[in-house]
Backbone as ProteinMPNN parsed JSONL, in Angstrom:
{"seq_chain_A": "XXXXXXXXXXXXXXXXXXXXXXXXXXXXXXXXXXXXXXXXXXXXXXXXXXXXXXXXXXXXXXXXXXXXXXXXXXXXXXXXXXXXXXXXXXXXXXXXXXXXXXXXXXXXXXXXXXXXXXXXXXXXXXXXXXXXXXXXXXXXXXXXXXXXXXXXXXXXXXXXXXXXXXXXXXXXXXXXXXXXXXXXXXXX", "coords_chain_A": {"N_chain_A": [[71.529, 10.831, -67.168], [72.447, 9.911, -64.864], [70.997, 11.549, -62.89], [68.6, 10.748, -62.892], [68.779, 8.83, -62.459], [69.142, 8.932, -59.66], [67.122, 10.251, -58.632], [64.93, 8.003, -58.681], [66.148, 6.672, -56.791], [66.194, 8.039, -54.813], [62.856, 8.551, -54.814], [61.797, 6.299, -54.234], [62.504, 5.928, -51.379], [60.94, 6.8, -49.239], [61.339, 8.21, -46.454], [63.671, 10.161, -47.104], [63.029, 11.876, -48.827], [61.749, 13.122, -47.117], [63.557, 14.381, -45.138], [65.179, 15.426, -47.121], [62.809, 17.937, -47.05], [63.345, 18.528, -44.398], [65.224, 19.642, -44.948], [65.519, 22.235, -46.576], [64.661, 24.124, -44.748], [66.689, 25.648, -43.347], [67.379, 26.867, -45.474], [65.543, 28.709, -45.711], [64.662, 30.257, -44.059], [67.35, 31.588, -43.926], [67.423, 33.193, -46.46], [65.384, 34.775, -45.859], [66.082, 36.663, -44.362], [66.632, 38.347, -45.863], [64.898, 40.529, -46.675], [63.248, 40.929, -49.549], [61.697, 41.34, -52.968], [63.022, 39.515, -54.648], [63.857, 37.995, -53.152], [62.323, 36.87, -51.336], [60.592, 35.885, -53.104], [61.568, 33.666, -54.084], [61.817, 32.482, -51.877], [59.037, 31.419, -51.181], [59.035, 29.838, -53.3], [60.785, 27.54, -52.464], [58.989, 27.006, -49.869], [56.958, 26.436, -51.089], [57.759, 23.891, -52.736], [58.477, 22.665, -50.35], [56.362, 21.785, -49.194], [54.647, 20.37, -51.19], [56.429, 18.218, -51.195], [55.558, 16.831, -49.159], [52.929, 15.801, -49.458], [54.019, 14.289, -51.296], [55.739, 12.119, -50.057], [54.285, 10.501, -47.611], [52.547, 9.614, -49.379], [54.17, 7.771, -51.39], [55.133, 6.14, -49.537], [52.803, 4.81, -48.742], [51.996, 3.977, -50.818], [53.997, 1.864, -51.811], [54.166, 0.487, -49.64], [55.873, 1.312, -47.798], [55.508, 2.521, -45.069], [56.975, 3.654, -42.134], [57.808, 3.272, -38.618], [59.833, 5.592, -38.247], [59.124, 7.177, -40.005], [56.464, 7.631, -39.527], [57.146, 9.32, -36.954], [59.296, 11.654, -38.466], [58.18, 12.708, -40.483], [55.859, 14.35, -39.527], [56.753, 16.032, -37.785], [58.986, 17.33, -39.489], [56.599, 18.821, -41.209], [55.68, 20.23, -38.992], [58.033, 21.816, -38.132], [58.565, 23.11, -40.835], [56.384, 24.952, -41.211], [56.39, 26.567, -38.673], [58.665, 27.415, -38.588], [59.005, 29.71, -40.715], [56.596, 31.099, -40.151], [57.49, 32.195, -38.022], [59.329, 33.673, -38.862], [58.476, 35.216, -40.588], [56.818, 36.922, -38.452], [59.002, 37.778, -37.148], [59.733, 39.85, -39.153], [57.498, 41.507, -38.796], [55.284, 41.205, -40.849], [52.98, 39.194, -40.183], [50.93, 38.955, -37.234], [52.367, 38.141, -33.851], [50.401, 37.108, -31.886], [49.253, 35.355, -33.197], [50.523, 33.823, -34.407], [51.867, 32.308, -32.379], [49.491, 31.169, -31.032], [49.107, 29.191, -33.262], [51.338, 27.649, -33.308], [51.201, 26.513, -30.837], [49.314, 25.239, -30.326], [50.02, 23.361, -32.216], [52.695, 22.128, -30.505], [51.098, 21.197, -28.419], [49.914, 19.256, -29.529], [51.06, 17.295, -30.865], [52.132, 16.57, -28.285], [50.2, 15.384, -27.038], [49.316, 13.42, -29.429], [51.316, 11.737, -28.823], [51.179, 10.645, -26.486], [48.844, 9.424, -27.258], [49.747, 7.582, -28.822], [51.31, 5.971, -27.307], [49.545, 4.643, -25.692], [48.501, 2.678, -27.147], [46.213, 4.148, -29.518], [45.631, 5.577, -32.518], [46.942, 7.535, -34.51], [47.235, 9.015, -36.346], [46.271, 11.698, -38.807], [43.381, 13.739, -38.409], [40.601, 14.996, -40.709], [39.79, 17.136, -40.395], [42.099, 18.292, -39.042], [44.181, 17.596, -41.242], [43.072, 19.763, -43.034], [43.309, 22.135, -41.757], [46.021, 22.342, -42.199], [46.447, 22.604, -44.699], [44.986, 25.467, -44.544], [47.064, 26.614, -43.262], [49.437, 26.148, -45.109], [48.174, 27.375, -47.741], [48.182, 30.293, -46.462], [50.593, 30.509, -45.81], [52.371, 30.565, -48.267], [51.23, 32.929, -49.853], [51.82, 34.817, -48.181], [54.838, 34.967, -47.754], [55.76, 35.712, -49.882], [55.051, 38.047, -50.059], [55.138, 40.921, -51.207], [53.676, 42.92, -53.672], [52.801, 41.707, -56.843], [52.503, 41.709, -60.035], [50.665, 43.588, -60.046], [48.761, 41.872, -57.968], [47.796, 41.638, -54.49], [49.417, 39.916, -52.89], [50.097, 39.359, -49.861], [47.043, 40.191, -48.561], [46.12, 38.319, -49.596], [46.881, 36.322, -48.297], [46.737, 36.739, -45.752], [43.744, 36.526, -45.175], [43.467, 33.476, -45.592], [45.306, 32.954, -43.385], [43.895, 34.062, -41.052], [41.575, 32.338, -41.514], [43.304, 29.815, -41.149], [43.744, 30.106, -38.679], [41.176, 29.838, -37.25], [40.574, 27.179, -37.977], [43.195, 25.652, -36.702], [42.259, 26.285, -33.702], [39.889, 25.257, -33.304], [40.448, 22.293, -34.558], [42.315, 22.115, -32.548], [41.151, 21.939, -30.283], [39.019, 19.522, -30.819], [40.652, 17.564, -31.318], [41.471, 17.234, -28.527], [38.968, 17.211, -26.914], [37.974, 14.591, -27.972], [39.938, 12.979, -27.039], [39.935, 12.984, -24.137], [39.427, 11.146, -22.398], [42.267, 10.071, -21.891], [43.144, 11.482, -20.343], [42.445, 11.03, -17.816], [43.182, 8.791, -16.74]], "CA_chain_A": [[71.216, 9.488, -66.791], [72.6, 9.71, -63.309], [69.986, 12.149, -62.3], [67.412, 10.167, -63.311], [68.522, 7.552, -61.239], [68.926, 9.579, -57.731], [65.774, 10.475, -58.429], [64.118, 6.863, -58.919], [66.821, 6.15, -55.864], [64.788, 8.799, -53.348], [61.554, 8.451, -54.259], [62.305, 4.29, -53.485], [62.987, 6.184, -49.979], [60.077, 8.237, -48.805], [61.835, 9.146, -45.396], [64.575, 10.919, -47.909], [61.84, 12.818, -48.885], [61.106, 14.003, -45.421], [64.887, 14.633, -44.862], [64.953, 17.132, -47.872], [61.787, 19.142, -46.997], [63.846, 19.631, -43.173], [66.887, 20.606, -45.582], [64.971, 23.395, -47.208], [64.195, 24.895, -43.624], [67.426, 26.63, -43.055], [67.669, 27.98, -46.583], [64.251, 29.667, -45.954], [65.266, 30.719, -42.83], [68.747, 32.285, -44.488], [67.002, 33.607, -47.848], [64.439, 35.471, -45.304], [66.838, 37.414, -43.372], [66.932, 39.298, -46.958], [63.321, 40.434, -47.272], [63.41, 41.805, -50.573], [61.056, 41.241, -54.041], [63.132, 38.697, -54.986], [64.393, 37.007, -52.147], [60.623, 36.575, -50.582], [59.61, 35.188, -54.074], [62.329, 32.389, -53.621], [61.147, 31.3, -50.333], [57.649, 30.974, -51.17], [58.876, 28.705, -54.376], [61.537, 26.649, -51.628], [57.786, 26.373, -49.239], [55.805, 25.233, -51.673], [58.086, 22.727, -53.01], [58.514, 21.513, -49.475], [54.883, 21.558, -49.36], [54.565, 19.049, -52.201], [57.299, 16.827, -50.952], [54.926, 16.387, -47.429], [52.578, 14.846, -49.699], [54.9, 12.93, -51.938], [56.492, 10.908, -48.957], [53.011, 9.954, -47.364], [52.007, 9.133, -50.674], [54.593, 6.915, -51.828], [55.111, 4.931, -48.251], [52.085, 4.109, -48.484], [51.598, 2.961, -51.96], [54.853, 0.544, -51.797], [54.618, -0.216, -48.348], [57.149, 1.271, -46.53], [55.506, 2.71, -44.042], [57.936, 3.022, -41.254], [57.891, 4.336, -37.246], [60.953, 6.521, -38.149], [58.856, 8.167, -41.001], [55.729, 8.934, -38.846], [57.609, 10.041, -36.327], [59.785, 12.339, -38.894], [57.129, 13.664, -41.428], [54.601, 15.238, -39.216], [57.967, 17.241, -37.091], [59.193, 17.691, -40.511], [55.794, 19.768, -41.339], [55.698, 21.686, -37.86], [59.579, 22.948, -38.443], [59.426, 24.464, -42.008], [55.401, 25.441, -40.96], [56.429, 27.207, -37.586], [59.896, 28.72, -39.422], [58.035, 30.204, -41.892], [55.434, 32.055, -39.727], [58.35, 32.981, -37.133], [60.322, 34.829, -39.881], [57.575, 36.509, -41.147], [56.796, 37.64, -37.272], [60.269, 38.65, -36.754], [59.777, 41.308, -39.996], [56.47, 42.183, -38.739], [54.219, 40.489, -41.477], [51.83, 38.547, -39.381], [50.834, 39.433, -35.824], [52.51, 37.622, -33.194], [49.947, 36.116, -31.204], [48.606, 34.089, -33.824], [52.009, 32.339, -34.383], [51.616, 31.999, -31.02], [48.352, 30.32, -30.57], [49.204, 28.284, -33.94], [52.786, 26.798, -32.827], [51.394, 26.016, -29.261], [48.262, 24.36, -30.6], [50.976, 22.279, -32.725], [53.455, 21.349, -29.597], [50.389, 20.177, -27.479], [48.568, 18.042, -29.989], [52.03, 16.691, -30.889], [52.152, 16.083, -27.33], [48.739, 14.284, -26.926], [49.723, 12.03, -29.9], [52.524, 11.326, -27.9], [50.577, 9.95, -25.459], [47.754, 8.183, -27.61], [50.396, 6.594, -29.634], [51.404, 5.562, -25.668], [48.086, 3.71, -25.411], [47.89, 2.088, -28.173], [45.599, 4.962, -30.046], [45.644, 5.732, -33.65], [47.349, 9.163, -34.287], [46.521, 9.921, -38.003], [46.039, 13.025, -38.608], [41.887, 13.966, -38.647], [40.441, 15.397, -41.82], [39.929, 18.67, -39.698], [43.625, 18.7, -39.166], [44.764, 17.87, -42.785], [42.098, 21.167, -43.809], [44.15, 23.28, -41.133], [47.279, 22.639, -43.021], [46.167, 23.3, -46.197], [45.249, 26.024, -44.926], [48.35, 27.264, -43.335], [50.509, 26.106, -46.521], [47.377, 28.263, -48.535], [48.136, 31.27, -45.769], [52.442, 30.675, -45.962], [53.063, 30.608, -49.39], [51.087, 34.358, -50.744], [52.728, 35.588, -47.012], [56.234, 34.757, -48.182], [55.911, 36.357, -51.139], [54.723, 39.529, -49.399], [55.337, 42.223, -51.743], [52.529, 42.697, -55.167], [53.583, 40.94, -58.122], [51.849, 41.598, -61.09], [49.375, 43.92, -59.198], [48.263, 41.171, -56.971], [48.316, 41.816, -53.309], [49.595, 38.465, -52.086], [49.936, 39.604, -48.305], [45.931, 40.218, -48.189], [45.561, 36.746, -49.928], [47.856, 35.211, -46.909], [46.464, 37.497, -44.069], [43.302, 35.746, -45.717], [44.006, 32.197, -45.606], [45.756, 32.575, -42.261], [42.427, 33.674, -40.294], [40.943, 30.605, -41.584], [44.117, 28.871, -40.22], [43.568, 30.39, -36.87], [40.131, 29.281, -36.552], [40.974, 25.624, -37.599], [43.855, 25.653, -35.383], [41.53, 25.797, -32.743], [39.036, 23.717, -33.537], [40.787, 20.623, -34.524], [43.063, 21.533, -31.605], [40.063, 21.406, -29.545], [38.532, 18.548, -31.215], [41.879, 16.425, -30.39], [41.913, 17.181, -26.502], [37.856, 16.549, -26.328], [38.038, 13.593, -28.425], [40.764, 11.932, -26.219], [39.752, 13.337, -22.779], [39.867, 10.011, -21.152], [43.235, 10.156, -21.547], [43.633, 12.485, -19.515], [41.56, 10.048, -16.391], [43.71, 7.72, -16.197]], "C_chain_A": [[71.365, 9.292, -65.284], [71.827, 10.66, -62.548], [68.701, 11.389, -61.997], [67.459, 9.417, -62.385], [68.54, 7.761, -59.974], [67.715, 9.407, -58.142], [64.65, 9.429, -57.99], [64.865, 6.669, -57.5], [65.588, 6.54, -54.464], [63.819, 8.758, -53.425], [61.313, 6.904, -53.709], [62.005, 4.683, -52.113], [62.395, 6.813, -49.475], [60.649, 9.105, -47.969], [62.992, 10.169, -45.788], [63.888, 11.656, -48.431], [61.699, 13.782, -47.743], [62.033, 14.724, -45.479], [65.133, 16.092, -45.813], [64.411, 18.035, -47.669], [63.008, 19.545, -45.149], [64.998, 20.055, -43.965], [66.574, 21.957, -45.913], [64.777, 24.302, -46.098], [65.312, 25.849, -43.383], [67.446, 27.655, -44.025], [66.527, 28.616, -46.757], [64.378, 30.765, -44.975], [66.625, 32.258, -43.184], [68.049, 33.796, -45.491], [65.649, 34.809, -46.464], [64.978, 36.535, -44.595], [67.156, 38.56, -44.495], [65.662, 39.511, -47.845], [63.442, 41.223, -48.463], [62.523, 40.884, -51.821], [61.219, 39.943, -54.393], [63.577, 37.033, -53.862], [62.788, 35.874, -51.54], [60.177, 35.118, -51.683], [60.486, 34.026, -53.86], [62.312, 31.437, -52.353], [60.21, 30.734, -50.054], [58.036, 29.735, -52.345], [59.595, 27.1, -53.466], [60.371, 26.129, -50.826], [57.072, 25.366, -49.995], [55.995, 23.734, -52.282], [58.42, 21.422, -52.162], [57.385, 21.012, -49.362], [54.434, 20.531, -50.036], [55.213, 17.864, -51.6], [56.261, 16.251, -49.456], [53.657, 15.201, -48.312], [52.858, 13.584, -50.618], [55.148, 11.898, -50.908], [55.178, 10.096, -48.751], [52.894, 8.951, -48.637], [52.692, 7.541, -50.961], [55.156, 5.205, -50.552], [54.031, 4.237, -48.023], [51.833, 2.874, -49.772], [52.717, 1.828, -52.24], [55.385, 0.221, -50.954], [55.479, -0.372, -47.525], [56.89, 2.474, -45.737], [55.975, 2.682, -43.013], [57.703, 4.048, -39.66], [58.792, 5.639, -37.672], [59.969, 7.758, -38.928], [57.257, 8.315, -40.615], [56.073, 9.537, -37.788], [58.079, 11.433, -36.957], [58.9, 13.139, -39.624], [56.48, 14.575, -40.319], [55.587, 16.751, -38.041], [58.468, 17.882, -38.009], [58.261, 19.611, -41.028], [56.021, 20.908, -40.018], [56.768, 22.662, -37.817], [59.107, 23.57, -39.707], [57.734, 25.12, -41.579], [56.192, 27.049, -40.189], [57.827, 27.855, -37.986], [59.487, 29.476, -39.711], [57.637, 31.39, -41.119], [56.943, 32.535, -38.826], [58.968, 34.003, -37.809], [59.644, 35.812, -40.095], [57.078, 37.345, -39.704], [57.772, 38.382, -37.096], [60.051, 40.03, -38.111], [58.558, 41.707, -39.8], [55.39, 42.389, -39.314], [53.281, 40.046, -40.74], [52.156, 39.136, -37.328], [51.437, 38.297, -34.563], [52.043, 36.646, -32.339], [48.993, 35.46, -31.887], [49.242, 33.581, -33.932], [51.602, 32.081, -33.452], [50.991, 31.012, -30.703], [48.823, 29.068, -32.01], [50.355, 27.55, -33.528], [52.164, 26.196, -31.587], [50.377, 25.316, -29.871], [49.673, 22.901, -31.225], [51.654, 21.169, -31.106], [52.363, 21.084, -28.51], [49.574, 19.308, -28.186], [49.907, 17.18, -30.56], [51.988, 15.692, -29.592], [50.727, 15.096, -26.891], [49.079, 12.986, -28.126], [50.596, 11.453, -29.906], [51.926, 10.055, -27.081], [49.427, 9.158, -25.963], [48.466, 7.139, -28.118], [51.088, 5.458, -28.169], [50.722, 4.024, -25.654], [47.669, 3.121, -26.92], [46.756, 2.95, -29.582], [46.045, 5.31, -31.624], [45.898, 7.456, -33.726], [47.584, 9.902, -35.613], [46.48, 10.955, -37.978], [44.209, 13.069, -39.134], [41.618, 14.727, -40.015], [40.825, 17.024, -41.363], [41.554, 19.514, -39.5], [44.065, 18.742, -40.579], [43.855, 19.509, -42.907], [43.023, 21.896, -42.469], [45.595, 23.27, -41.298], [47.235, 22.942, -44.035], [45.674, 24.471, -45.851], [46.309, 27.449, -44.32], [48.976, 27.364, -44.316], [49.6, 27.219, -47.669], [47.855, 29.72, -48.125], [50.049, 31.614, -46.248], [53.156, 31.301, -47.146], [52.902, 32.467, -49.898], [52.627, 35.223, -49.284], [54.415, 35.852, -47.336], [56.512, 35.654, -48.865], [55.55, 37.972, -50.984], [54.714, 40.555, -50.393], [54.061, 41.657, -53.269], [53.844, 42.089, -56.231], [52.198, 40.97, -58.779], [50.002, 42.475, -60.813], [48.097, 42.649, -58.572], [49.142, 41.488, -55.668], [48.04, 40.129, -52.505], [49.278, 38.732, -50.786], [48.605, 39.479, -48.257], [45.3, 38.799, -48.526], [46.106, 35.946, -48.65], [47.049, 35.738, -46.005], [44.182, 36.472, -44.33], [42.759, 34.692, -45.096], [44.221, 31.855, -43.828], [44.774, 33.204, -41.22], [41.949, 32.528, -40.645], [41.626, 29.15, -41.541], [43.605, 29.119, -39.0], [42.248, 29.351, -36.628], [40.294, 27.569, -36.822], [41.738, 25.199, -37.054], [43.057, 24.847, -34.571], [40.852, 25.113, -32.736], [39.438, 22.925, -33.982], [41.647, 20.807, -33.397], [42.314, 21.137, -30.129], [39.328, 20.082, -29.716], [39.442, 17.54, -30.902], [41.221, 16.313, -29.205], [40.153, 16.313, -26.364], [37.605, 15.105, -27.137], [38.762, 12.452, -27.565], [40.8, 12.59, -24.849], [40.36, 12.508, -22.073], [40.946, 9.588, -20.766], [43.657, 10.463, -20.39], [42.984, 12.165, -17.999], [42.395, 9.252, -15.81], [45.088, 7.901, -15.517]], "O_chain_A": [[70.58, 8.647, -64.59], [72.034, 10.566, -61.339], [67.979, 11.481, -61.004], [66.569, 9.206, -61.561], [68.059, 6.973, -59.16], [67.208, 8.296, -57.99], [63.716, 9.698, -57.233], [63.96, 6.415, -56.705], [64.787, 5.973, -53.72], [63.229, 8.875, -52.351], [60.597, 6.618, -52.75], [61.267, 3.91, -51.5], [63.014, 7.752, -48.975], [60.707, 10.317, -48.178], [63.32, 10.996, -44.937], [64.607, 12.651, -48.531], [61.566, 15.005, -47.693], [61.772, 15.87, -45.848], [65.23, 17.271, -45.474], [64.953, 19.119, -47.886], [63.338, 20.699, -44.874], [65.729, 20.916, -43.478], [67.344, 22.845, -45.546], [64.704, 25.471, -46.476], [64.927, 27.001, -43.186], [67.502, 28.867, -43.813], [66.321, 29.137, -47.853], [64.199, 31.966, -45.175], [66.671, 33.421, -42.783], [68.177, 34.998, -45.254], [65.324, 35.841, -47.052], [64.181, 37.387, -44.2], [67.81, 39.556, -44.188], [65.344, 39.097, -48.96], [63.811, 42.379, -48.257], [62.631, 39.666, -51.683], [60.279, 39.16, -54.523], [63.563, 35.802, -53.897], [62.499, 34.681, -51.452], [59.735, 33.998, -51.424], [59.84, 33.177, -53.245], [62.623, 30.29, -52.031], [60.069, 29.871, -49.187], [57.357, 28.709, -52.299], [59.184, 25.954, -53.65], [60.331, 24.899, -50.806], [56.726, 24.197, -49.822], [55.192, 22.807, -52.391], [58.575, 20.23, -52.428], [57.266, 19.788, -49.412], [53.76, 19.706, -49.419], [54.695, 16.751, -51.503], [56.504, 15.173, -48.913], [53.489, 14.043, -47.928], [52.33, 12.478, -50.724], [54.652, 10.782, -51.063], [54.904, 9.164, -49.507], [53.147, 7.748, -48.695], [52.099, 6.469, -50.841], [55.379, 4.003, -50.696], [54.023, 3.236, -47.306], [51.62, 1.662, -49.784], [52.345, 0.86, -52.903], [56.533, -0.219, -50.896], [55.883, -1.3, -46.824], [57.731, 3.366, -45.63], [55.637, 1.657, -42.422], [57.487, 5.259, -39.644], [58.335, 6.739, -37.361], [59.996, 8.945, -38.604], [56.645, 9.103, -41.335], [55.313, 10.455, -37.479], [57.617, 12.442, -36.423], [58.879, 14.34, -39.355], [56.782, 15.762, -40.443], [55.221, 17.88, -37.714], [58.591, 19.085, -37.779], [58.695, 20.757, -41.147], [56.414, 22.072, -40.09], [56.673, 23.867, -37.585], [59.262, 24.791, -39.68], [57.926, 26.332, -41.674], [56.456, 28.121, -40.733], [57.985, 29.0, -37.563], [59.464, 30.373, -38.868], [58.145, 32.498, -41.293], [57.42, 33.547, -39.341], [59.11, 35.129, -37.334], [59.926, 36.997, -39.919], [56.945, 38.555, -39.891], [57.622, 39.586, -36.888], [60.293, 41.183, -37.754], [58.22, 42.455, -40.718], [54.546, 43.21, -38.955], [52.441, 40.942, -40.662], [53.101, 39.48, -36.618], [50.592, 37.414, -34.416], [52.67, 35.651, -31.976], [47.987, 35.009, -31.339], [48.991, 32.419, -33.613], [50.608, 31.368, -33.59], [51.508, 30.022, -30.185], [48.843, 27.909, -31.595], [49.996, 26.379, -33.403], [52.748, 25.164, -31.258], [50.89, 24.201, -29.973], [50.009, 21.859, -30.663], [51.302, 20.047, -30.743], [52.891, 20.655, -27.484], [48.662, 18.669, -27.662], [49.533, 16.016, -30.705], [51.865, 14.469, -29.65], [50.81, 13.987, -26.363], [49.095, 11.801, -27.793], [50.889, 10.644, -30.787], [52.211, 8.858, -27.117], [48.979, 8.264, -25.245], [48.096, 5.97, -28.008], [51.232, 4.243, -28.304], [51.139, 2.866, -25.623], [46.611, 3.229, -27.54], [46.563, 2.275, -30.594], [47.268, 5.199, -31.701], [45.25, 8.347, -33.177], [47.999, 11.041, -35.831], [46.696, 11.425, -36.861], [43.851, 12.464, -40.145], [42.674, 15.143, -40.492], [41.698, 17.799, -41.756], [41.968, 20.657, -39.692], [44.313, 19.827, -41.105], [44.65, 20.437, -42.755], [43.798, 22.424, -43.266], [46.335, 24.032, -40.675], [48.115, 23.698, -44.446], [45.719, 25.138, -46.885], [46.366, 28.63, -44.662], [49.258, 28.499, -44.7], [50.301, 27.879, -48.436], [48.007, 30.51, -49.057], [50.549, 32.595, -46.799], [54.066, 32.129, -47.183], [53.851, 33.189, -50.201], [53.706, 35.799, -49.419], [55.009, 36.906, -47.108], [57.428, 36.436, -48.612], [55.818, 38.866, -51.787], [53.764, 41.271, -50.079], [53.756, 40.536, -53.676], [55.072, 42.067, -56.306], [51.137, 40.504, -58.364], [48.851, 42.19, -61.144], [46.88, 42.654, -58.761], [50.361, 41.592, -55.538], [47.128, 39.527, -51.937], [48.156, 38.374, -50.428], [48.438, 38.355, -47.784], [44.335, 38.261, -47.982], [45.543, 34.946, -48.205], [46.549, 34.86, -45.301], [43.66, 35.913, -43.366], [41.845, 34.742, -44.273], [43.662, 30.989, -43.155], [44.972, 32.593, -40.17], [41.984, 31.635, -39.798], [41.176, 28.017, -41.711], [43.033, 28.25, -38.342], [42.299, 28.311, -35.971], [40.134, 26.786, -35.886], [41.41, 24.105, -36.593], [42.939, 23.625, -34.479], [41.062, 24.084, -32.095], [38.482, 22.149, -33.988], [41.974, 19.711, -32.941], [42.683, 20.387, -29.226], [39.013, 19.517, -28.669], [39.044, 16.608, -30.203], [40.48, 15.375, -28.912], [40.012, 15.184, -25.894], [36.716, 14.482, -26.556], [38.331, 11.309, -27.411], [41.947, 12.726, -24.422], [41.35, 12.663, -21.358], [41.086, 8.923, -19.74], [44.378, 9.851, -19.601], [43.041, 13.018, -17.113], [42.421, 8.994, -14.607], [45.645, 6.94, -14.985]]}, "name": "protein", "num_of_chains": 1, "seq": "XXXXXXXXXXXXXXXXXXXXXXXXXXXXXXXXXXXXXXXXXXXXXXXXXXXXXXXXXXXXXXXXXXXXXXXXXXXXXXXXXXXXXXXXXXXXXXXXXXXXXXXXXXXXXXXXXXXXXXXXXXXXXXXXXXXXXXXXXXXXXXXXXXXXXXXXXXXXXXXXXXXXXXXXXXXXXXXXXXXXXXXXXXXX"}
């Protein structure tokens, strides 16, 4: 009975939502430092469930109107930490190639930084469709990656390595599509 009711308590609370998915970031972080069959498979189930919670919160702030500064400020930093964890870990064991984290994290901390500055000016800092589709398909690219090793003779890794080319290239192009979209910013 008293489960039931946290439960009804936090989803009441979207930004407690948020708060959990950055909780999950260390213990992916931890659980990764022990790349092994099972460990991997537990980090991809800890992603994906943060994964879900990114669109629970949204979801439910919007539908009972508690939309709040704190919680678009927090959600969309939320996503870039357990995102940009994620891929770092798997760099540090030599899964993915370095200078695509690279180019994907820095695309992040300058379009962060531009809707820094539209939200400045009054500007609407949504996220574009183009952007949502280049998180889906990082979180598409993260999750097999995690899981790195075959299971069940499926080669997850080639499903992630995959996925995460067709992150790269939306990367760039919505991180291009930002900057030339809001140039004039950059006039004044």
């Amino acid at each position: 009975m008293k489960s039931s009711s946290r439960i009804q308590d936090i989803l009441k609370h979207p930004n407690s939502i948020t708060m959990y998915r950055m909780a999950v970031i260390p213990g992916i972080i931890v659980i990764m430092l022990f790349p092994n069959r099972y460990c991997t498979f537990l980090a991809a189930v800890l992603f994906s469930a943060a994964a879900i919670t990114d669109y629970l919160d949204g979801y439910l702030a919007r539908r009972w109107g508690l939309v709040s500064n704190i919680g678009k400020f927090m959600d969309p930093l939320a996503d870039k930490l357990l995102v940009s964890c994620s891929f770092i870990m798997m760099t540090s064991l030599g899964w993915i190639p370095a200078w695509v984290v690279c180019i994907i994290i820095g695309r992040e901390i300058a379009v962060t930084g531009l809707r820094s500055i539209m939200a400045e000016h009054g500007q609407d800092v949504a996220a574009t469709n183009l952007g949502k589709y280049k998180t889906g398909f990082q979180i598409a690219a993260i999750i097999p990656l995690l899981m790195h090793y075959p299971y069940l003779g499926i080669n997850f890794h080639a499903i992630g390595m995959f996925f995460l080319w067709g992150a790269l290239v939306l990367t760039i192009w919505s991180g291009i599509d930002y900057f030339t979209h809001f140039k004039r910013l950059f006039k004044e």
